[in-house]
Jmol script that loads the backbone (N, CA, C; Angstrom):
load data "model"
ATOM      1  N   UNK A   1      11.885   6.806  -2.580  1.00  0.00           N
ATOM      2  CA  UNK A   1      11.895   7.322  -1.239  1.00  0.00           C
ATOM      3  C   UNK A   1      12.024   6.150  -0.275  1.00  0.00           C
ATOM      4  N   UNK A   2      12.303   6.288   0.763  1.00  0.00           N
ATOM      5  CA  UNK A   2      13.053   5.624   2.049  1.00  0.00           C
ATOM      6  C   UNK A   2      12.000   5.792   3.192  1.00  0.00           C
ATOM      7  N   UNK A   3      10.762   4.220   3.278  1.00  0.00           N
ATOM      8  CA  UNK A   3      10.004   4.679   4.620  1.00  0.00           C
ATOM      9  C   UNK A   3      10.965   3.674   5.808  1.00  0.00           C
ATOM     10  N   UNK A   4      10.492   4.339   7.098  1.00  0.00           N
ATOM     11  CA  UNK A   4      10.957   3.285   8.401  1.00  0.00           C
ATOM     12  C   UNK A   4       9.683   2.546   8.645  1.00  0.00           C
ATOM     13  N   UNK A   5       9.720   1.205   8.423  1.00  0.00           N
ATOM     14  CA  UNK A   5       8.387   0.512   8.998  1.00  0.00           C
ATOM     15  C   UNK A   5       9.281  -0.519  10.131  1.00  0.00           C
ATOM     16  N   UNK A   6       8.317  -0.210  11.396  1.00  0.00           N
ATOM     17  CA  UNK A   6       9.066  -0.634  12.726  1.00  0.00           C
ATOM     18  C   UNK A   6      10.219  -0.980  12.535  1.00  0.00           C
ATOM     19  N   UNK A   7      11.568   0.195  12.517  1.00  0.00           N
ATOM     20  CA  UNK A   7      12.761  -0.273  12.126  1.00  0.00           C
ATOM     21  C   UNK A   7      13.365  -0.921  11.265  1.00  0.00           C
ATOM     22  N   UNK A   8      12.726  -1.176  10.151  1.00  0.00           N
ATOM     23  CA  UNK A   8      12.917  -1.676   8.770  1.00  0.00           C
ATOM     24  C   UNK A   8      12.785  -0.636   7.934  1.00  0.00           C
ATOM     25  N   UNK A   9      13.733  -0.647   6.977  1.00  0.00           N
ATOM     26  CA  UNK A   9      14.032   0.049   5.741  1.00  0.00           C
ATOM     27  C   UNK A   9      13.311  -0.420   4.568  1.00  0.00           C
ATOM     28  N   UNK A  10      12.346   0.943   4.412  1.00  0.00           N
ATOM     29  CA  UNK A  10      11.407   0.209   2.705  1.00  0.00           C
ATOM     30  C   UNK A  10      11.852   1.058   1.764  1.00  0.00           C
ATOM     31  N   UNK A  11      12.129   0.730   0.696  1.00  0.00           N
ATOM     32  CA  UNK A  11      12.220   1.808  -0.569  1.00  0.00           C
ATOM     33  C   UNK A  11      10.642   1.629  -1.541  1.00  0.00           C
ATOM     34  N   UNK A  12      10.322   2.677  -1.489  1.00  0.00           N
ATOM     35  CA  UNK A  12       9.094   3.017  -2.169  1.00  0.00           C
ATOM     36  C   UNK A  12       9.409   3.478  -3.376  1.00  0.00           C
ATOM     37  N   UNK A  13       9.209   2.886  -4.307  1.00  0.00           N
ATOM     38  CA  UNK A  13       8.778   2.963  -5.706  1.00  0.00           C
ATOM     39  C   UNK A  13       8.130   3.711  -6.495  1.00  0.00           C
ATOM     40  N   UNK A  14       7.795   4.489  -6.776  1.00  0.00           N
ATOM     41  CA  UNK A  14       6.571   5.044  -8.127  1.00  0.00           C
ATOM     42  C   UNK A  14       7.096   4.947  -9.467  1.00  0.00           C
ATOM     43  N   UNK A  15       6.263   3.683  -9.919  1.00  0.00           N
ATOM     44  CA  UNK A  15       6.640   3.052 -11.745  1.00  0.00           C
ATOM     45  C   UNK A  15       5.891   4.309 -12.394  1.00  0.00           C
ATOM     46  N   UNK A  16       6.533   4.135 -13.462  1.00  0.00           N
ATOM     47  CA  UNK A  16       4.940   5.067 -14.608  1.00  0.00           C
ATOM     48  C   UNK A  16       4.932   4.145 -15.179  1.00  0.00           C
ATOM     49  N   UNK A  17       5.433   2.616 -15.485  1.00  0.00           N
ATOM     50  CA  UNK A  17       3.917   1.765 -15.795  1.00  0.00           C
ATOM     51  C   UNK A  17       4.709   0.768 -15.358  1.00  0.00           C
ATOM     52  N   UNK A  18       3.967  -0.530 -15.647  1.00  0.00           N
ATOM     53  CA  UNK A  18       3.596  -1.524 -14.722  1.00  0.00           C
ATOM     54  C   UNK A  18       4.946  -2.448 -15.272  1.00  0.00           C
ATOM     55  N   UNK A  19       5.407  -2.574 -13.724  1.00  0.00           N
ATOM     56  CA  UNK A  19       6.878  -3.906 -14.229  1.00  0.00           C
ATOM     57  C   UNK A  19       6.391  -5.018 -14.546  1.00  0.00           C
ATOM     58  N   UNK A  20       7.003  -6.344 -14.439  1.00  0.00           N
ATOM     59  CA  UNK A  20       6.964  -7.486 -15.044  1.00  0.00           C
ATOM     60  C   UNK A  20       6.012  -8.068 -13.544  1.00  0.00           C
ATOM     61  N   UNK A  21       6.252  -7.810 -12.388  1.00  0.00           N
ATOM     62  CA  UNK A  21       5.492  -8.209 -11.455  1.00  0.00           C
ATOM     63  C   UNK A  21       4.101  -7.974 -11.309  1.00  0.00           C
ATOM     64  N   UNK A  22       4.018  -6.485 -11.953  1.00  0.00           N
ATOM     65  CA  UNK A  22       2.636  -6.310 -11.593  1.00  0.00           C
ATOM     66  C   UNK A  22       1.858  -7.037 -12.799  1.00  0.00           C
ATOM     67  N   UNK A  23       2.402  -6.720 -13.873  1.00  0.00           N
ATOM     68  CA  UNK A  23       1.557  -7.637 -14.785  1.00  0.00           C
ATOM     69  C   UNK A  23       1.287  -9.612 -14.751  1.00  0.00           C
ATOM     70  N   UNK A  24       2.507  -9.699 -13.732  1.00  0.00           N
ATOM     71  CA  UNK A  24       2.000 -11.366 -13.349  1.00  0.00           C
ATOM     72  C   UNK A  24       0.949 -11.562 -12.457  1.00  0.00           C
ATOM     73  N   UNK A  25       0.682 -10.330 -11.998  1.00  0.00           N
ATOM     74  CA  UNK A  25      -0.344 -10.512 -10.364  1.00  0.00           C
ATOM     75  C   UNK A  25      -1.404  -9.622 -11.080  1.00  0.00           C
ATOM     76  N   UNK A  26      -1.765  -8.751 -11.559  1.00  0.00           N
ATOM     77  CA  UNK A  26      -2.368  -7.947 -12.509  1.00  0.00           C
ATOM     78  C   UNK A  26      -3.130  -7.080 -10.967  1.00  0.00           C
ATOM     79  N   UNK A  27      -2.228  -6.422 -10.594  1.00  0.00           N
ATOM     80  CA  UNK A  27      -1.920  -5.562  -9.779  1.00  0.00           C
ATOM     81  C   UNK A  27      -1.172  -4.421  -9.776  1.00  0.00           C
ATOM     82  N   UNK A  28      -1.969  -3.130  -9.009  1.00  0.00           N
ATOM     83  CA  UNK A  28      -0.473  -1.662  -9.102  1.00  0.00           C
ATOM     84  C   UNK A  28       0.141  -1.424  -8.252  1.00  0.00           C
ATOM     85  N   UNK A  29       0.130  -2.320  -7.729  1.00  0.00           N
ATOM     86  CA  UNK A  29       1.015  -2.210  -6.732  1.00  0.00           C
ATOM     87  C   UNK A  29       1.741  -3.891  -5.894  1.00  0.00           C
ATOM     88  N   UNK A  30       2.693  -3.826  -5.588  1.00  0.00           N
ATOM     89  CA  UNK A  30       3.043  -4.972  -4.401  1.00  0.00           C
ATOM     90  C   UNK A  30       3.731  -4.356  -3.349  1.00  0.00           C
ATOM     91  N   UNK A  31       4.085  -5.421  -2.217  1.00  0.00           N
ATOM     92  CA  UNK A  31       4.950  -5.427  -1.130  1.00  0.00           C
ATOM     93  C   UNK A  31       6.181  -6.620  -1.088  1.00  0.00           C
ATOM     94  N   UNK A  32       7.539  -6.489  -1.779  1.00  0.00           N
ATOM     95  CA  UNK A  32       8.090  -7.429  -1.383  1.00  0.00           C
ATOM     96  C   UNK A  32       9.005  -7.248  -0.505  1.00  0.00           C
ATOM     97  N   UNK A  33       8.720  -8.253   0.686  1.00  0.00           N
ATOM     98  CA  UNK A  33       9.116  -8.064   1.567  1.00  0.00           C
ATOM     99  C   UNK A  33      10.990  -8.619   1.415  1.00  0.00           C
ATOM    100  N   UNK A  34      10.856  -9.550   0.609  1.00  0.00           N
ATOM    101  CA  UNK A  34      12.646 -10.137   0.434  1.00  0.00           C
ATOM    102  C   UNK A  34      13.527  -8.568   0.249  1.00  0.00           C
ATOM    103  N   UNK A  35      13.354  -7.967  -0.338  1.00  0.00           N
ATOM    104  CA  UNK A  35      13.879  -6.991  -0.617  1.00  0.00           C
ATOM    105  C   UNK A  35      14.135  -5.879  -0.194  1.00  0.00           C
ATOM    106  N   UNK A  36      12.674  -5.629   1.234  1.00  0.00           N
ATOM    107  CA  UNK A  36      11.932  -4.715   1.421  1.00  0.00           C
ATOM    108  C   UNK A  36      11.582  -3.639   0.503  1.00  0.00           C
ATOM    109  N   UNK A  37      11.347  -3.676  -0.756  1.00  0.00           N
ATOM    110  CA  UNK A  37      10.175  -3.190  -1.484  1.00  0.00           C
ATOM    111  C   UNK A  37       9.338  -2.780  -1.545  1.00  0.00           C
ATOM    112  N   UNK A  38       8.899  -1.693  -1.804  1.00  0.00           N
ATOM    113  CA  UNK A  38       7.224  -1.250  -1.823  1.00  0.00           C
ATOM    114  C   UNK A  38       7.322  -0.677  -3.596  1.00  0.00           C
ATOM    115  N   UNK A  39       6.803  -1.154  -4.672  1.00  0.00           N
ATOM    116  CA  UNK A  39       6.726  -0.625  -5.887  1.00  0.00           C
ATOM    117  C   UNK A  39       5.094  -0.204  -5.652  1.00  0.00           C
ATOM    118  N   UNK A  40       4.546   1.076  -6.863  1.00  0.00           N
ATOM    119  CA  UNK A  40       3.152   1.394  -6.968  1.00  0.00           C
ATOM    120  C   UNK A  40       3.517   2.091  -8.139  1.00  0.00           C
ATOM    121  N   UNK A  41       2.431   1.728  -9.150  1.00  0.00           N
ATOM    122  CA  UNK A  41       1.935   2.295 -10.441  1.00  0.00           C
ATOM    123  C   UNK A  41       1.180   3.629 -10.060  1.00  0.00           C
ATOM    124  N   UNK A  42       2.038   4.649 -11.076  1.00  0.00           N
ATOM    125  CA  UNK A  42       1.850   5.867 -11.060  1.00  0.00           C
ATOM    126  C   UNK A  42       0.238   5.788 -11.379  1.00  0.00           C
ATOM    127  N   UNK A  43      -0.839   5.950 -10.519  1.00  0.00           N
ATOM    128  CA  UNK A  43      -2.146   5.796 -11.689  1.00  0.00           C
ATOM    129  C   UNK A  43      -2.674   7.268 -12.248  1.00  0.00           C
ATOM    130  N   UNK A  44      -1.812   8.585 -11.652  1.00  0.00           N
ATOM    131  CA  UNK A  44      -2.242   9.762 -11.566  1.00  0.00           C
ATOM    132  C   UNK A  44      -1.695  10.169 -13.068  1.00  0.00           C
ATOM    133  N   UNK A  45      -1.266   9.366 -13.601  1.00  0.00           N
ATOM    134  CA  UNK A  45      -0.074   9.473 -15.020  1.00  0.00           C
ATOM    135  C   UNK A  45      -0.834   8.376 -16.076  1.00  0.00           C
ATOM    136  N   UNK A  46      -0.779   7.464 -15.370  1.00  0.00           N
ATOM    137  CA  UNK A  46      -0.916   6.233 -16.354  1.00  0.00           C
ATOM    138  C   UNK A  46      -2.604   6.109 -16.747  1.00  0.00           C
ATOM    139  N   UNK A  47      -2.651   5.615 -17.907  1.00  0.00           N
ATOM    140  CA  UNK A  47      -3.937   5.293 -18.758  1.00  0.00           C
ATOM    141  C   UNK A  47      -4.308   4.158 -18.273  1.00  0.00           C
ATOM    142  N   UNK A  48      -3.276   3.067 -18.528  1.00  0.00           N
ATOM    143  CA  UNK A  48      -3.255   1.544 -18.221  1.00  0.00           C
ATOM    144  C   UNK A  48      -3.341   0.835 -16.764  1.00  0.00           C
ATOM    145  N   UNK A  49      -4.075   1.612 -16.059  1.00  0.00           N
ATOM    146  CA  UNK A  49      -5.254   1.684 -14.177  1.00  0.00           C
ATOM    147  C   UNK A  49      -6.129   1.641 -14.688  1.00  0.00           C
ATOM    148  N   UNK A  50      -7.163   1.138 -13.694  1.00  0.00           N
ATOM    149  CA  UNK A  50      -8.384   0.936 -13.438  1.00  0.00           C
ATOM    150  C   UNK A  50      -8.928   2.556 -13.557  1.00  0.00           C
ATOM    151  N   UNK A  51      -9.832   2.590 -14.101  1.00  0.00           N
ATOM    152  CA  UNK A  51     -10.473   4.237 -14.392  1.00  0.00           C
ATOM    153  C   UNK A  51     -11.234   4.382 -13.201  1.00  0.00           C
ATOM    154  N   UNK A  52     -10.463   5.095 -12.124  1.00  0.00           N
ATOM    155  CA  UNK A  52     -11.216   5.905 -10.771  1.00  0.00           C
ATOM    156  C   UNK A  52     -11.086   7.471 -11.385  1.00  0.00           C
ATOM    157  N   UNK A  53     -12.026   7.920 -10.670  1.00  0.00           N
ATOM    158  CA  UNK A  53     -12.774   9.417 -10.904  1.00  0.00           C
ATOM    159  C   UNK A  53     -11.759  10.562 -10.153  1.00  0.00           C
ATOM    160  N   UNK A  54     -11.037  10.673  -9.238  1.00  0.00           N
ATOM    161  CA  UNK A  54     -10.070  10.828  -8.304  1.00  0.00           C
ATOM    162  C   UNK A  54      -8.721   9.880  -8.279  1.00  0.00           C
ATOM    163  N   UNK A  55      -7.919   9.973  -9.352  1.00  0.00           N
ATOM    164  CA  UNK A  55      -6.919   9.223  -9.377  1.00  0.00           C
ATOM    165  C   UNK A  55      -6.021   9.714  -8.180  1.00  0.00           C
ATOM    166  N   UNK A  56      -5.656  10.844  -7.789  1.00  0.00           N
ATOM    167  CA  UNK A  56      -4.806  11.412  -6.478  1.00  0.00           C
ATOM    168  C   UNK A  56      -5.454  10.397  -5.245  1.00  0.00           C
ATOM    169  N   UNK A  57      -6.634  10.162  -5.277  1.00  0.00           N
ATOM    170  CA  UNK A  57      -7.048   9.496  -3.885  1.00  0.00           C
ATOM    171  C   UNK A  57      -6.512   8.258  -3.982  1.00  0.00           C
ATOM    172  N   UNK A  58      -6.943   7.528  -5.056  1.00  0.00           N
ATOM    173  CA  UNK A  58      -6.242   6.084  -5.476  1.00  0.00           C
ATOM    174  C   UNK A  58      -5.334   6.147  -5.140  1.00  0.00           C
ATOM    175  N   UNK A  59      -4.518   6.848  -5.869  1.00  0.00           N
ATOM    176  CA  UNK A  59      -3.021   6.663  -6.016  1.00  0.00           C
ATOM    177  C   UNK A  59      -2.796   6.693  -3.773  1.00  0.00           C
ATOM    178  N   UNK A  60      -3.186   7.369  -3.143  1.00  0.00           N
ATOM    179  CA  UNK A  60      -3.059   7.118  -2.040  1.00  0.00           C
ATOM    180  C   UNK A  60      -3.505   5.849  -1.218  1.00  0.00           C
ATOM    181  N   UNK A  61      -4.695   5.701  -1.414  1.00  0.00           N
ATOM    182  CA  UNK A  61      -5.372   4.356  -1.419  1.00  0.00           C
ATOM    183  C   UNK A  61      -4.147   3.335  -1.426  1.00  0.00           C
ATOM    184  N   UNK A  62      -3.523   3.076  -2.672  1.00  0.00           N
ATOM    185  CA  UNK A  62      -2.492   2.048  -3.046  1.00  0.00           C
ATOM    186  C   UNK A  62      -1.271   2.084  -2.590  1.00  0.00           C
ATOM    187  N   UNK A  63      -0.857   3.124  -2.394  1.00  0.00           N
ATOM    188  CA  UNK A  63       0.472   3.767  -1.170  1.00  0.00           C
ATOM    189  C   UNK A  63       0.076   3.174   0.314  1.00  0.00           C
ATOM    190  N   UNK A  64      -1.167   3.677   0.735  1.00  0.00           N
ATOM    191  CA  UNK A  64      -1.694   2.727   1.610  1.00  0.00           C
ATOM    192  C   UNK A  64      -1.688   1.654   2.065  1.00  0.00           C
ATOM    193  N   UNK A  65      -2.320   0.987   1.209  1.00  0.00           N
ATOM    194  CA  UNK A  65      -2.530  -0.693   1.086  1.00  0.00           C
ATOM    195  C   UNK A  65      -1.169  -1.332   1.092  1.00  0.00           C
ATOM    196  N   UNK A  66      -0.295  -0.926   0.070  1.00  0.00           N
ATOM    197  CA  UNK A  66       1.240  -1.822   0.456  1.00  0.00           C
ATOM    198  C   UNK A  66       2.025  -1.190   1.566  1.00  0.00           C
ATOM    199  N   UNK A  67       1.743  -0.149   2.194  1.00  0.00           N
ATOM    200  CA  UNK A  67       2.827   0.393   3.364  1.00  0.00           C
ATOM    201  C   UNK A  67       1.813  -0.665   5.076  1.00  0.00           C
ATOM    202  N   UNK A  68       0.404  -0.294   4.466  1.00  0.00           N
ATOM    203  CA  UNK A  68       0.045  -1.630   5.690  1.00  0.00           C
ATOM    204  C   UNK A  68       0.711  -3.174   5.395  1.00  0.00           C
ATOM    205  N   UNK A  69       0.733  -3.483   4.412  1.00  0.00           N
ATOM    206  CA  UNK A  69       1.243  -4.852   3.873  1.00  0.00           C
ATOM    207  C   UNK A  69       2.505  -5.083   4.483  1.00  0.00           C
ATOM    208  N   UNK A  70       3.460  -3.761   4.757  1.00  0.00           N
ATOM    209  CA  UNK A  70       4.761  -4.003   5.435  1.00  0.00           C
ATOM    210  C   UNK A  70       4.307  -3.838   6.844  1.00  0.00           C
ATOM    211  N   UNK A  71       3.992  -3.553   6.879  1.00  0.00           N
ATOM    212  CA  UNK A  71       3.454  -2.834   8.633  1.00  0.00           C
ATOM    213  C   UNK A  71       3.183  -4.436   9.304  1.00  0.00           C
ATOM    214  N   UNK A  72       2.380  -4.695   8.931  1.00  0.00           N
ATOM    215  CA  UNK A  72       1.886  -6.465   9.180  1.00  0.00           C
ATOM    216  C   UNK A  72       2.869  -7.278   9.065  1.00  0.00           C
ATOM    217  N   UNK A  73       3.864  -7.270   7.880  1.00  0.00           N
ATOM    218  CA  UNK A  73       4.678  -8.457   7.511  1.00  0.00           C
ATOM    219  C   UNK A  73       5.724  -8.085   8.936  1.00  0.00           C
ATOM    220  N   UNK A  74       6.278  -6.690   9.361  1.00  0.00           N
ATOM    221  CA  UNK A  74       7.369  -6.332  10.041  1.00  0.00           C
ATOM    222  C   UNK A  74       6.671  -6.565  12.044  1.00  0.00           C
ATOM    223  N   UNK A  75       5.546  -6.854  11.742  1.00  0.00           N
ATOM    224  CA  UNK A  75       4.707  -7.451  13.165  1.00  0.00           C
ATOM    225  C   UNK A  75       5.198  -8.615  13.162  1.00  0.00           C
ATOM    226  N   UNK A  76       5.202  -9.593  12.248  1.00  0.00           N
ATOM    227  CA  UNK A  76       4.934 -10.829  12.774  1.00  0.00           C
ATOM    228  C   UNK A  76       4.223 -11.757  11.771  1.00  0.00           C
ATOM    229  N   UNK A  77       3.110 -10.652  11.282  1.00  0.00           N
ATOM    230  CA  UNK A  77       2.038 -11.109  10.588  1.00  0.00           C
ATOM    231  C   UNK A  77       1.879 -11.230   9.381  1.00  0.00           C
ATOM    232  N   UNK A  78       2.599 -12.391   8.840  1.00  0.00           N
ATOM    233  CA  UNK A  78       2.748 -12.603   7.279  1.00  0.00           C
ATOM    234  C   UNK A  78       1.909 -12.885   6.798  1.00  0.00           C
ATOM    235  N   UNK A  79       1.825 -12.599   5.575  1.00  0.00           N
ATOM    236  CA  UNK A  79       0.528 -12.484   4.356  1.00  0.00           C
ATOM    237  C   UNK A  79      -0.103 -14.320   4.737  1.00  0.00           C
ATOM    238  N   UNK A  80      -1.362 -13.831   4.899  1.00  0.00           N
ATOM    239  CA  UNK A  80      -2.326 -15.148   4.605  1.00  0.00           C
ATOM    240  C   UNK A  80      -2.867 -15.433   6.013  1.00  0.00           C
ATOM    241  N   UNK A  81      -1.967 -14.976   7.005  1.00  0.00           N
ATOM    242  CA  UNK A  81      -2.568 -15.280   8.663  1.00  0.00           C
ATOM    243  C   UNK A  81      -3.749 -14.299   8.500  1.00  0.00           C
ATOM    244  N   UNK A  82      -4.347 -14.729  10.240  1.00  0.00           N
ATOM    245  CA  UNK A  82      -5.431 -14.175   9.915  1.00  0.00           C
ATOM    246  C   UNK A  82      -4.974 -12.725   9.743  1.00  0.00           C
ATOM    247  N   UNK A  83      -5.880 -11.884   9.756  1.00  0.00           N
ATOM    248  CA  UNK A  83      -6.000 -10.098   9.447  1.00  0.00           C
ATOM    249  C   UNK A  83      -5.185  -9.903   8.346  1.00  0.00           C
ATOM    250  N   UNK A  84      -4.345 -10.900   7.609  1.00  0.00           N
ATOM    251  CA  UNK A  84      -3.269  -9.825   6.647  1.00  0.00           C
ATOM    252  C   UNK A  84      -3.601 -10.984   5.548  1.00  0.00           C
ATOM    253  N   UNK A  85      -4.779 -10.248   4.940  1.00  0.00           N
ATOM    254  CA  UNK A  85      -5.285 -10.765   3.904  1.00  0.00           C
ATOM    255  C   UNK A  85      -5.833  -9.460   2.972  1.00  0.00           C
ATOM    256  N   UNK A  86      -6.259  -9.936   2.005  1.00  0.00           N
ATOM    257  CA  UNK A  86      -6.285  -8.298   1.037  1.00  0.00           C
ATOM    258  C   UNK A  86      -7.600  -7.299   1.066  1.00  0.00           C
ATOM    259  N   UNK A  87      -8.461  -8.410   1.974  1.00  0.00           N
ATOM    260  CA  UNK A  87      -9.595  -7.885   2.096  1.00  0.00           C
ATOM    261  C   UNK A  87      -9.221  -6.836   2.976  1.00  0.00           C
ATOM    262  N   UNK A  88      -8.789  -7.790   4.263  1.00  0.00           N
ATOM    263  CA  UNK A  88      -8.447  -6.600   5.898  1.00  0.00           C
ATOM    264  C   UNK A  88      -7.441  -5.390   5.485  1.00  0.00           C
ATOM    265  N   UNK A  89      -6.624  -5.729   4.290  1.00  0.00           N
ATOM    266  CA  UNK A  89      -5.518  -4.498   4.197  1.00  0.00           C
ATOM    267  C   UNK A  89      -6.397  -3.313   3.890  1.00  0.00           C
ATOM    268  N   UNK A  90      -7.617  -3.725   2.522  1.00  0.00           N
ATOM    269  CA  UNK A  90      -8.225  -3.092   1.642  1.00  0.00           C
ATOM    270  C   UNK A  90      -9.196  -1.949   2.890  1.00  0.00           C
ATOM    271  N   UNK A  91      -9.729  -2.641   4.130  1.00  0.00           N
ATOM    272  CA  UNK A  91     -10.401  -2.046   4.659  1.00  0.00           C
ATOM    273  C   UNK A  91      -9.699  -1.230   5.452  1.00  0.00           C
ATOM    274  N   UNK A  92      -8.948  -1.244   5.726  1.00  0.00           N
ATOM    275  CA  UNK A  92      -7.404  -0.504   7.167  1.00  0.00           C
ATOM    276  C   UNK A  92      -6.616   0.531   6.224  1.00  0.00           C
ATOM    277  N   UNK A  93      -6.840   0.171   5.051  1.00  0.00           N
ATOM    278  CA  UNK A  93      -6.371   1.249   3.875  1.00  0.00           C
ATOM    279  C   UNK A  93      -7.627   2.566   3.850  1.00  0.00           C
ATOM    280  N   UNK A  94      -8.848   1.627   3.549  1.00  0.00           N
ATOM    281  CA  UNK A  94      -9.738   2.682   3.334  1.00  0.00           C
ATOM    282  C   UNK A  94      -9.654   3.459   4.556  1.00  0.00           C
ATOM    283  N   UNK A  95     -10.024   2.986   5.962  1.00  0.00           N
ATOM    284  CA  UNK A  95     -10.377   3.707   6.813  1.00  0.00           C
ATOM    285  C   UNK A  95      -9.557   4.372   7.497  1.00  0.00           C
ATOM    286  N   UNK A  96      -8.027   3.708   7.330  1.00  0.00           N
ATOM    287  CA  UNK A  96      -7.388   4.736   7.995  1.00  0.00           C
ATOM    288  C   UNK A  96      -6.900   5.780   8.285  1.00  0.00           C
ATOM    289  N   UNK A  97      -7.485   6.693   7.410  1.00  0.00           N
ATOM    290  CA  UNK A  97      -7.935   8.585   7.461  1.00  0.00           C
ATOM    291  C   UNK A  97      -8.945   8.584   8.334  1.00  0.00           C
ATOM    292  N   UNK A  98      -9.804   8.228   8.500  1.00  0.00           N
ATOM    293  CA  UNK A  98     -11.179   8.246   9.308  1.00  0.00           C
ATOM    294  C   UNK A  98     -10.395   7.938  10.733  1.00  0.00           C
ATOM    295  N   UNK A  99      -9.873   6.878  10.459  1.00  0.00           N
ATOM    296  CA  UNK A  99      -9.839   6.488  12.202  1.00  0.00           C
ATOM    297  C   UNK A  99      -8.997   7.514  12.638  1.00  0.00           C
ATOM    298  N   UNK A 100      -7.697   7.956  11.955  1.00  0.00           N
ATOM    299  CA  UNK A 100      -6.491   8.946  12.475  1.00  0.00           C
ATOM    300  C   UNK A 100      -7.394  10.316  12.649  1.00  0.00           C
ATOM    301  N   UNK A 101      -8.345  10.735  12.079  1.00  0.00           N
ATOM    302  CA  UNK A 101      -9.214  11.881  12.458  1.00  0.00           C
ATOM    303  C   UNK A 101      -9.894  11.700  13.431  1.00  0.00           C
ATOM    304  N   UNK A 102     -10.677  10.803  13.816  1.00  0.00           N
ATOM    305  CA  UNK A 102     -10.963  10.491  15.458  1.00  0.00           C
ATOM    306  C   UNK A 102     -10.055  10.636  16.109  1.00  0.00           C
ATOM    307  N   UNK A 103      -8.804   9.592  16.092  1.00  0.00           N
ATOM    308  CA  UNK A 103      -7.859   9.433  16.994  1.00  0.00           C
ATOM    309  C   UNK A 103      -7.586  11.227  17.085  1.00  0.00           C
ATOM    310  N   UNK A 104      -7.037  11.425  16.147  1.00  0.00           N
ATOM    311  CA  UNK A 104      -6.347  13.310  16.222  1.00  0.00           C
ATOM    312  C   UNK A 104      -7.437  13.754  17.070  1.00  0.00           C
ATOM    313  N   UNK A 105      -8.956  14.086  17.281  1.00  0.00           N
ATOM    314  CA  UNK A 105     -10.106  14.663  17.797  1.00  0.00           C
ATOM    315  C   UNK A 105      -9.653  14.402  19.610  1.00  0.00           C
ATOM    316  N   UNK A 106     -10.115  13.088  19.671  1.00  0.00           N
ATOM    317  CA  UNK A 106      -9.683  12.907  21.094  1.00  0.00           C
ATOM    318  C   UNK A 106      -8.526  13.057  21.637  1.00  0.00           C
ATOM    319  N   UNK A 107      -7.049  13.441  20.756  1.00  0.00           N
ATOM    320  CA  UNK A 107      -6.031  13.801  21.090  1.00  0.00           C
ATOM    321  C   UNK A 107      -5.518  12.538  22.298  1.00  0.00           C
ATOM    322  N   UNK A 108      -5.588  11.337  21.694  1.00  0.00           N
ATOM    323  CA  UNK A 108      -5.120  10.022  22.259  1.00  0.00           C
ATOM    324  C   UNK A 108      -3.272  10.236  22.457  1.00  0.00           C
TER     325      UNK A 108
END
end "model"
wireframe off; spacefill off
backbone 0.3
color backbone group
């Protein structure tokens, strides 16, 4: 599939198992930006993930985490500056259902 991140073209990925990249980074997911890339390991399929209890949420979780990863890189803000580090993605991943349900509430 084909996302627009600020006028950039990403092709999103879903492996059912893990390419040669993810097993060098021992990761399910990346963002490469040379390519504009977004690959993610099917984890709703695959054995060979981390055993979460809710694989559908994960699997969003990680859709998440690399579509912010472009979001940042297509700002300005390439991996390693401040905020676009894996911690800040990890947390802007988690929360950003929470915050878009506020935001939706107050109808911003």
């Amino acid at each position: 599939m084909k996302v627009n991140i600020l006028g950039t073209e990403y092709d999103v990925e879903i492996l059912s198992q893990r390419d040669e990249t993810m097993n060098a980074i021992e990761a399910v997911g990346y963002t490469d930006y040379s390519v504009k890339k977004i690959r993610v390991l099917d984890v709703t399929k695959n054995t060979d993930s981390d055993q979460q209890e809710d694989t559908e949420r994960y699997q969003d979780l990680i859709i998440r985490h690399e579509l912010i990863h472009a979001f940042l890189y297509e700002s300005g803000i390439d991996f390693r500056m401040q905020f676009h580090n894996e911690e800040m993605v990890d947390w802007l991943a988690m929360q950003f259902p929470k915050m878009v349900e506020v935001f939706d509430k107050m109808e911003i």
